[in-house]
C-alpha positions as CSV (number, residue, x, y, z in Angstrom):
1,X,42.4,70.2,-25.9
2,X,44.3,73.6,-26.2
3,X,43.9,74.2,-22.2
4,X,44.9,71.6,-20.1
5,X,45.1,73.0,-16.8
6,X,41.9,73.8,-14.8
7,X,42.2,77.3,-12.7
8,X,41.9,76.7,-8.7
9,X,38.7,78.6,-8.8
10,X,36.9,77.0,-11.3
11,X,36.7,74.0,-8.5
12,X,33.8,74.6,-6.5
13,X,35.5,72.9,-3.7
14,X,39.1,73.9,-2.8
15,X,39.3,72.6,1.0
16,X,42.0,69.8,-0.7
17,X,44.3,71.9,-1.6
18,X,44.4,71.0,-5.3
19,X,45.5,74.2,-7.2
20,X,45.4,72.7,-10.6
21,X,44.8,69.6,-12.7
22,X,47.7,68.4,-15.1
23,X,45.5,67.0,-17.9
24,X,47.0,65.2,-20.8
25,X,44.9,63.8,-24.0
26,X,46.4,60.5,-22.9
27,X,46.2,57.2,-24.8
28,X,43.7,54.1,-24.9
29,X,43.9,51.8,-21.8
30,X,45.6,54.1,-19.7
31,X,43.9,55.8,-16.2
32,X,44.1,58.1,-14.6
33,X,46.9,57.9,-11.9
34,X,47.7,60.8,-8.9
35,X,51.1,61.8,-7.9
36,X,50.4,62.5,-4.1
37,X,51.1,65.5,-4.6
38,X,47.8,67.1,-6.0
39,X,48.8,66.6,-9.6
40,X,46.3,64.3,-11.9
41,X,47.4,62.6,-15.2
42,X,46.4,59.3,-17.5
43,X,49.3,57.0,-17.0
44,X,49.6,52.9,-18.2
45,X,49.7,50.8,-15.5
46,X,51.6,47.0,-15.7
47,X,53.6,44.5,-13.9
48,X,50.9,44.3,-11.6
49,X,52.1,40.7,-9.7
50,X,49.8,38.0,-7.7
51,X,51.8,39.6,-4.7
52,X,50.6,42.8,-5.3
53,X,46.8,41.8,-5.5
54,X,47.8,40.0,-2.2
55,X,48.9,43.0,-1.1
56,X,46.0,44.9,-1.8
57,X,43.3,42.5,-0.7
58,X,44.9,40.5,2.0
59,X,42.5,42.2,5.6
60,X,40.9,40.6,7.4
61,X,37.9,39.7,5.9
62,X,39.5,38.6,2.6
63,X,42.7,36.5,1.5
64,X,44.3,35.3,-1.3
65,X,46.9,32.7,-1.4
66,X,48.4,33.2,-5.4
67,X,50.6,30.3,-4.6
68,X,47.8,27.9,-4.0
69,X,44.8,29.6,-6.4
70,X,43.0,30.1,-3.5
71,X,40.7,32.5,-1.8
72,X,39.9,32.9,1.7
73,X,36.8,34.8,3.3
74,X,37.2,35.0,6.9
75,X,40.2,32.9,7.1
76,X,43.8,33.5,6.3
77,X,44.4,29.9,5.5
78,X,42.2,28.6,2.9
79,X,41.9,24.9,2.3
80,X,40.4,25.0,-1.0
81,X,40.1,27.2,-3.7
82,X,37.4,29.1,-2.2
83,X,36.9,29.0,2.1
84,X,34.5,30.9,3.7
85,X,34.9,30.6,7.2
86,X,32.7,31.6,10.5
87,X,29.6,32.5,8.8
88,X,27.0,32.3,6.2
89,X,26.7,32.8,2.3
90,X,23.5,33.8,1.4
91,X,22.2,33.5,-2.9
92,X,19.6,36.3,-3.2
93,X,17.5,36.9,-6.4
94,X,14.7,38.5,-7.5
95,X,13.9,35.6,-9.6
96,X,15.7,32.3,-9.2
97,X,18.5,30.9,-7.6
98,X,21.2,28.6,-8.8
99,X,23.6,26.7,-7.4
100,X,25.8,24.2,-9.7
101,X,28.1,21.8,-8.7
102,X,29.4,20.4,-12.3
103,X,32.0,16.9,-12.6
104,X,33.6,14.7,-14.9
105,X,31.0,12.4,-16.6
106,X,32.2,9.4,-14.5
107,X,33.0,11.4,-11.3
108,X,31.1,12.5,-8.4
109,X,29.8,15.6,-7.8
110,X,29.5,16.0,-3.8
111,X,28.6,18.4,-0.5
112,X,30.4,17.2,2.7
113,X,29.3,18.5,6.4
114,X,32.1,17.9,8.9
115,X,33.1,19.3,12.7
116,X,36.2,19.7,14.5
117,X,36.7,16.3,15.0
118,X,35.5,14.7,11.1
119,X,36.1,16.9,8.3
120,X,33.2,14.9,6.4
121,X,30.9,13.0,8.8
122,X,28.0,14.0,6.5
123,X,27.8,13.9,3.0
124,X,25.9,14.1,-0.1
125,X,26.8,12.6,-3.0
126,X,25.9,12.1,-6.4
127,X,28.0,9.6,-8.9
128,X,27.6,10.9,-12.3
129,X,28.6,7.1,-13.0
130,X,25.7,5.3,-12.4
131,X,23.7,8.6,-11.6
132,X,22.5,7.6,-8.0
133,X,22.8,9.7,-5.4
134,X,23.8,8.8,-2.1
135,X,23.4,10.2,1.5
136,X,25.9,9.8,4.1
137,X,24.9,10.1,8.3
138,X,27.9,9.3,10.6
139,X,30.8,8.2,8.5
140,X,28.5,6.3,6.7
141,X,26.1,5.3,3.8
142,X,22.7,5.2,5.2
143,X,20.5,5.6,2.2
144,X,20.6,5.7,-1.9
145,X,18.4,6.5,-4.7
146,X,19.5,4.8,-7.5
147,X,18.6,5.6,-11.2
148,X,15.7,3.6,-12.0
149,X,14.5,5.6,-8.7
150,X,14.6,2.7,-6.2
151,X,15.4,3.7,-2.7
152,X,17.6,1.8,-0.3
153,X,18.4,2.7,3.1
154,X,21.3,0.7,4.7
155,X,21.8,-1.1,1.8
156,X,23.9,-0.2,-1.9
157,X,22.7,-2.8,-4.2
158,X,19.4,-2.3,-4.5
159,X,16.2,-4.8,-5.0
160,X,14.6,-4.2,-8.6
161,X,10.7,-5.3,-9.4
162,X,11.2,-5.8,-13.0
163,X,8.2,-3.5,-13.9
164,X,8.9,-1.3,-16.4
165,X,6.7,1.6,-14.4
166,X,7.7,0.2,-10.7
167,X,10.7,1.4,-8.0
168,X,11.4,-0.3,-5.3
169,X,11.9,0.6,-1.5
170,X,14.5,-1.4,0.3
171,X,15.4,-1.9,3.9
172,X,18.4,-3.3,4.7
173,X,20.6,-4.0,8.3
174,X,22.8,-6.4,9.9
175,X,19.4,-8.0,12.4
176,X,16.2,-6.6,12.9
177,X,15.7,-3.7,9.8
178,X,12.6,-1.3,10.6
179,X,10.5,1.5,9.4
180,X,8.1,3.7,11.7
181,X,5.3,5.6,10.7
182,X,4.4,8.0,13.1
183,X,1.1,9.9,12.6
184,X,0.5,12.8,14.9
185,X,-2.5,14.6,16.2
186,X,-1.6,18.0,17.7
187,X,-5.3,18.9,18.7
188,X,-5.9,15.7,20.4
189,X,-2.2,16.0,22.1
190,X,-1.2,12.4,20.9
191,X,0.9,10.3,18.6
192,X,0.2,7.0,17.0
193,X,3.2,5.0,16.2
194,X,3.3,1.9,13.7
195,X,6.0,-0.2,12.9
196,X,7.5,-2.3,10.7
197,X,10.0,-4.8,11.7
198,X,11.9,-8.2,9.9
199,X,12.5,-11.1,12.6
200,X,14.9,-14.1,11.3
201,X,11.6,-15.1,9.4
202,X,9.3,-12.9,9.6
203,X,8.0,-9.7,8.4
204,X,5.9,-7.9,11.2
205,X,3.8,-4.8,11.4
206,X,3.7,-4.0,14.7
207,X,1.6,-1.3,16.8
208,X,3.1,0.9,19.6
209,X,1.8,3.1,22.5
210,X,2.1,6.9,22.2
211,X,5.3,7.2,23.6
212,X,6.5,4.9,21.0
213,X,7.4,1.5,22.8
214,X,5.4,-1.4,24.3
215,X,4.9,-3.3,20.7
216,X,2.4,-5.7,19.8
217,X,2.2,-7.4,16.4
218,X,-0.9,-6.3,14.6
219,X,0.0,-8.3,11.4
220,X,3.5,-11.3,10.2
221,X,4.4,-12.3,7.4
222,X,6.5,-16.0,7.8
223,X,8.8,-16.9,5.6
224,X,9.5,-21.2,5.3
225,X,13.6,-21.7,6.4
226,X,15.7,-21.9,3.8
227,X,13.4,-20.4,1.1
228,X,12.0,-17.0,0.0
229,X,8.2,-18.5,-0.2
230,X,5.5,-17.1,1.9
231,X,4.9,-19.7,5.1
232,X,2.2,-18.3,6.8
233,X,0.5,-14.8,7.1
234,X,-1.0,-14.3,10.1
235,X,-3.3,-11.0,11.9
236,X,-3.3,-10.5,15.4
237,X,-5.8,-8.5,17.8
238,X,-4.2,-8.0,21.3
239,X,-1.6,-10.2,21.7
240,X,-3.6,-13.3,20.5
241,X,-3.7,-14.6,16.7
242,X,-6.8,-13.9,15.3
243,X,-6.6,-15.3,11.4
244,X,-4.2,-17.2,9.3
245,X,-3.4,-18.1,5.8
246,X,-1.0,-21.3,6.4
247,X,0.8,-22.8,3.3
248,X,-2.0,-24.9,2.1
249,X,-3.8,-22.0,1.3
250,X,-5.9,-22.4,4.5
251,X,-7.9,-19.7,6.0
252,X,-8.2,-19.9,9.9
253,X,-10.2,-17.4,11.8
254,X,-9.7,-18.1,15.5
255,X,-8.3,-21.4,15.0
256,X,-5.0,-22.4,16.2
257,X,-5.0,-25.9,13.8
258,X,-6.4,-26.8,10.3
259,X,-7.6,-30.0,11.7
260,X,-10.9,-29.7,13.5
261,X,-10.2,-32.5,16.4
262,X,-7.2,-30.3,17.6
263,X,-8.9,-27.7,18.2
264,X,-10.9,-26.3,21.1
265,X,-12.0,-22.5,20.4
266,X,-14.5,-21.5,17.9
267,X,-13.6,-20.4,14.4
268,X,-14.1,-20.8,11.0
269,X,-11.6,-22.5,8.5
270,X,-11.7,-22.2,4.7
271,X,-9.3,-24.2,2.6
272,X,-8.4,-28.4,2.2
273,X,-7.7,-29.6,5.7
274,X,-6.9,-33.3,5.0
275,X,-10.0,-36.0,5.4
276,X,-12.6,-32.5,6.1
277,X,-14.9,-30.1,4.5
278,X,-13.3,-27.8,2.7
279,X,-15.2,-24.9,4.6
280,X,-16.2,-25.5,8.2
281,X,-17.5,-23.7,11.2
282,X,-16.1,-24.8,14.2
283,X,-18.1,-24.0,17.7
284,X,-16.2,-24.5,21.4
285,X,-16.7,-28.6,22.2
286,X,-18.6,-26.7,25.8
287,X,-21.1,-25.1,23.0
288,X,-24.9,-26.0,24.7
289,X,-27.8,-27.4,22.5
290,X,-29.2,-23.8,20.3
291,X,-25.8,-22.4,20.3
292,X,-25.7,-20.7,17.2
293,X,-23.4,-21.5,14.4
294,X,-24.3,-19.0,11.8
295,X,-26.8,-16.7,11.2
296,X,-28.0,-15.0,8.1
297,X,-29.6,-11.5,8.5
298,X,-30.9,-8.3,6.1
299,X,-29.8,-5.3,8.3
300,X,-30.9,-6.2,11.7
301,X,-33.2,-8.8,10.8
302,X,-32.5,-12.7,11.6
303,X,-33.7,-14.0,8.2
304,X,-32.3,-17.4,9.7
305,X,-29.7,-20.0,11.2
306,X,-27.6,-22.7,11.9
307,X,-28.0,-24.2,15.5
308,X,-26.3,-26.7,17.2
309,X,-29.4,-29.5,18.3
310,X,-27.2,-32.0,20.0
311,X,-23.7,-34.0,20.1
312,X,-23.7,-35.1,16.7
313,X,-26.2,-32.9,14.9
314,X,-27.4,-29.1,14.3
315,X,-30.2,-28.0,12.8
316,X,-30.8,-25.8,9.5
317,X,-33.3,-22.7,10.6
318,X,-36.1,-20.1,9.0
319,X,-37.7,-18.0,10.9
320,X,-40.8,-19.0,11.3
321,X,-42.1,-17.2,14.6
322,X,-46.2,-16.7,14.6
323,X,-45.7,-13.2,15.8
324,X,-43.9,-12.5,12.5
325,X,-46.8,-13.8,10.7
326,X,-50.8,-12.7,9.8
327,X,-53.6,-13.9,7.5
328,X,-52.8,-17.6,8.6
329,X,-55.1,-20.3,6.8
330,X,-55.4,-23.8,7.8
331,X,-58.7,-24.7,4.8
332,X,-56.9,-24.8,1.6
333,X,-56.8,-27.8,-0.3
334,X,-53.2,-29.1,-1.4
335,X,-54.0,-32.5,-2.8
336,X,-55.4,-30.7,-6.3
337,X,-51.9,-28.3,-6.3
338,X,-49.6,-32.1,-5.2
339,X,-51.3,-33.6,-8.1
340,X,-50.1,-30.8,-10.6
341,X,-46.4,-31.6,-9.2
342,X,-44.6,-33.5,-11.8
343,X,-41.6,-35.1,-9.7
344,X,-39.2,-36.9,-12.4
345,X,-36.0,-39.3,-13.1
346,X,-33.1,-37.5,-14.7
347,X,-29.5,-36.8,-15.1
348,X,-27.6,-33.4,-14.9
349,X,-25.9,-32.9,-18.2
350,X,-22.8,-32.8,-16.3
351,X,-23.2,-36.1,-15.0
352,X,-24.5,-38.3,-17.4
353,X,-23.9,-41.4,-15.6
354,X,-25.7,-40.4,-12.5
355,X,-29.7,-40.1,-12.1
356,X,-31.4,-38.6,-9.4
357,X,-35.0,-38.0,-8.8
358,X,-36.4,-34.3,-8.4
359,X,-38.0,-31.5,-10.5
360,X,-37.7,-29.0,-13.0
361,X,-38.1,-25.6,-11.4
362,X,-40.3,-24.0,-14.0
363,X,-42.9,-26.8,-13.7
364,X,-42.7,-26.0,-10.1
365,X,-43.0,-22.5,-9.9
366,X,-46.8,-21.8,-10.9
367,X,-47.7,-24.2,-7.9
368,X,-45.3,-23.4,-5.0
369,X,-43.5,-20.1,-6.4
370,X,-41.4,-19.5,-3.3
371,X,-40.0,-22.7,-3.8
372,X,-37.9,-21.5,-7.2
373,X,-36.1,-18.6,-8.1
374,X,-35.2,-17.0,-11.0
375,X,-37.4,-17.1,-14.4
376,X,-37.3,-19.9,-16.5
377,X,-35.3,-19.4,-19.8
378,X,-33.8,-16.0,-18.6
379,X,-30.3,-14.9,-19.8
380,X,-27.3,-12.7,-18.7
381,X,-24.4,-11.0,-20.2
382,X,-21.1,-12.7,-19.4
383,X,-17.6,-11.1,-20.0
384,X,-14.8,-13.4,-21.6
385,X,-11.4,-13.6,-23.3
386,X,-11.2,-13.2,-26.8
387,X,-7.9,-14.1,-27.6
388,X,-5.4,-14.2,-24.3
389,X,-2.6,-11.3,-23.9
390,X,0.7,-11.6,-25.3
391,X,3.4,-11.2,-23.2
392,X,7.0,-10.4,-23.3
393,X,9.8,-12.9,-21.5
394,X,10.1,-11.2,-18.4
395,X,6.1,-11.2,-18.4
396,X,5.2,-7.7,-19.5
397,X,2.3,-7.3,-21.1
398,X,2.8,-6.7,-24.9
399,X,-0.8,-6.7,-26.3
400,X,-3.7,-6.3,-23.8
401,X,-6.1,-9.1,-23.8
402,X,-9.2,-8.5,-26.4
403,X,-12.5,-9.1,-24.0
404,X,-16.2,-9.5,-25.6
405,X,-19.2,-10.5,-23.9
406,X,-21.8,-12.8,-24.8
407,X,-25.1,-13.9,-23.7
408,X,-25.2,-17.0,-21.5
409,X,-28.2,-18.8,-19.6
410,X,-29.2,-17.7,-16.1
411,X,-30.4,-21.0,-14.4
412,X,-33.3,-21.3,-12.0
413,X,-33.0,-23.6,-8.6
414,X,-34.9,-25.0,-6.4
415,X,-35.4,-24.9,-2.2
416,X,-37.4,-28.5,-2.3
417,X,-37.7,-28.2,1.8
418,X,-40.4,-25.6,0.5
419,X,-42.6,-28.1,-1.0
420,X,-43.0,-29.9,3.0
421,X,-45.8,-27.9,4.4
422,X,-47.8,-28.7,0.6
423,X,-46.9,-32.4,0.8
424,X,-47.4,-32.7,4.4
425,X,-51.4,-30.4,3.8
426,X,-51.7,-33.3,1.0
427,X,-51.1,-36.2,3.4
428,X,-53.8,-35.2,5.9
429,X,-55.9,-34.8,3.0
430,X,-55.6,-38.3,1.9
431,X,-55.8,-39.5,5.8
432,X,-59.0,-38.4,6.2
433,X,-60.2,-39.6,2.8
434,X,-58.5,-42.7,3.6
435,X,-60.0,-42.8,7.7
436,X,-63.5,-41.9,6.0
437,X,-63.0,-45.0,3.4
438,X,-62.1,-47.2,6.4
439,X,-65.4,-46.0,8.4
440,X,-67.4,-47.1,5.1
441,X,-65.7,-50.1,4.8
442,X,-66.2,-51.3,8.3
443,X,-69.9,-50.2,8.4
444,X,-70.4,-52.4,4.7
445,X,-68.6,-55.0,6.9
446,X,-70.8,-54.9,10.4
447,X,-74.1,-54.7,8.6
């Protein structure tokens, strides 16, 4: 560069005052540096010191602190390597956003939210140790997600189901632990509230009012003292118990005892209440003579019933109104179809040792066909086991069961009370055969 000064008037703008630029070929790395006085030239610039930068950015809006390695934004004091104080820090991006918090493989990697008066009352944390991560509320641990994805809240040592596709929620305080579900309806204006809530023994969920209080238990689970084995279940409507599955295995529907005499409501009882049926329908001991027991309808229709006839009997009912009823017949003759009947001796294959007196249904069913049902030698598909699932020592299932079906018989029965109004046709038959035999015989007798 033969020329290295620039004439004043070859600058379109003179107001500065610059009557000429000193310019020098300069070397690489240096910049280009101004005297103060209007003169320009490439000079190297070193010995630049942390105190210098300090010197240069220290305002205030940004600090450093070379001592420390650390940065302030907003504060003049920075606790940390990089403190940001009064305000917000915003992560824009056209595409995505990242954030990375990165720690020793058996450290933690945390955020903590603290006030003026506790620097960390809130936290979240995540232990690259076991790789849970836990949530801190008030000073303390209130819930944790641990690696297996089981959530605890109030408790650290979390309950595991042993399923290989299963997590596990757990619930954990010093008395009463409980989880709300809270369902609201904004165009109705209200809130439903359910609860869940563990007593010494129990395990209750409980219903509330909208505003969230006056509970009543809708459903307990009892535990026996002493033992993690179920007790009791028990369902609740109001504030009375409506049905319950005691130890035995019992089902009570509005019964407050498995044992009949003790009880004086109406209900229903399925299970092995010692020296009784191992189904019963109880009735109120105030029930009047029809009081029904239990009925059996189609839809709407009363097909028929159970009925209470006195103290110590009930009566087994099919309707049989004569306003349900048309074409009635009294002339047919039965004693021709009675002497088809074949009544027999046998034994059920089942019980070889026992023989009973009755019929077989197909012989039956061309004579008195709504006496039978089904179709003699029919057959049905069945499903069954192959060969049994294997399964692993914490009972996993290894190998799925192999199922096959097979064809197996589909047995007819018999409703004998059907064959009464035949039999009972049959023997009026015969009595008038027998009254007209009489009339003979006492005519042959007087003559």
């Amino acid at each position: 560069m033969a020329n290295t000064k620039v004439p004043s008037e070859l600058i379109a703008d003179n107001s500065v005052g610059i009557t000429q630029l000193n310019v020098s070929d300069g070397t690489n790395g240096q910049v280009l540096t101004t005297n103060g006085s209007g003169t320009l030239s490439f000079s190297t610039i070193s010995g630049y010191t942390d105190s210098d930068v300090e010197t240069y950015l220290n305002t205030s809006a940004i600090y450093t602190d070379a001592t420390n390695d650390r940065l302030g934004i907003g504060t003049s004091s920075p606790s940390g390597n990089l403190h940001v104080d009064g305000g917000e820090v915003f992560f824009t991006s056209t595409g995505n956003s990242k954030l990375q918090i990165k720690a020793g493989n058996t450290s933690s990697s945390f955020i903590e939210f603290g006030d003026s008066d506790d620097g960390n009352v809130g936290r979240l944390l995540y232990s690259h140790s076991d790789n849970s991560m836990q949530f801190t509320v008030n000073a303390a641990e209130r819930m944790r997600i641990d690696s297996s994805g089981n959530v605890g809240i109030g408790a650290t040592s979390l309950l595991s189901s042993g399923g290989a596709d299963a997590t596990t929620f757990t619930v954990k305080a010093t008395q009463y632990p409980q989880i709300f579900m809270i369902a609201s309806n904004a165009a109705a204006n209200s809130t439903t509230y359910r609860q869940i809530v563990r007593h010494t023994r129990e395990y209750q969920i409980q219903a509330m009012n909208d505003a969230g209080s006056g509970e009543q238990t809708a459903y307990e689970i009892n535990r026996a003292s002493g033992s993690s084995s179920i007790d009791s279940q028990k369902w609740f409507v109001g504030t009375s118990e409506a049905m319950r599955i005691d130890s035995s295995g019992n089902l009570r529907v509005g019964l407050s005892n498995s044992t009949p005499a003790n009880n004086t409501e109406a209900g229903f009882l399925a299970g092995s209440a010692s020296g009784y049926a191992s189904c019963f329908i109880q009735i109120p001991n105030n029930a009047v003579n029809g009081y029904g027991i239990l009925g059996f309808y189609a839809g709407s229709t009363l097909l028929g019933n159970i009925t209470k006839t006195g103290s110590n009997s009930c009566a087994y009912n099919t309707s049989s109104d004569y306003r349900l009823k048309e074409n009635v017949n009294y002339d047919f003759n039965a004693l021709d179809r009675v002497a088809q009947l074949k009544p027999a001796r046998f034994n059920f294959i089942a019980d070889a040792d026992k023989t009973v007196d009755g019929f077989l249904a197909h012989e039956v069913q061309d004579i008195v066909p709504e006496a039978i049902t089904g179709v003699k030698d029919e057959m049905q598909e069945e499903e069954y086991e192959v060969t049994p699932a294997v399964l692993d020592e914490d009972g996993n299932v290894v190998t799925e069961a192999v199922m096959g079906t097979r064809e197996v018989p589909k047995y007819q029965g018999i409703d004998q009370s059907k064959l009464v109004p035949l039999l009972t046709k049959a023997i009026q038959e015969q009595q008038t055969i027998i009254d007209d035999l009489k009339a003979r015989i006492e005519t042959l007798e007087n003559s």
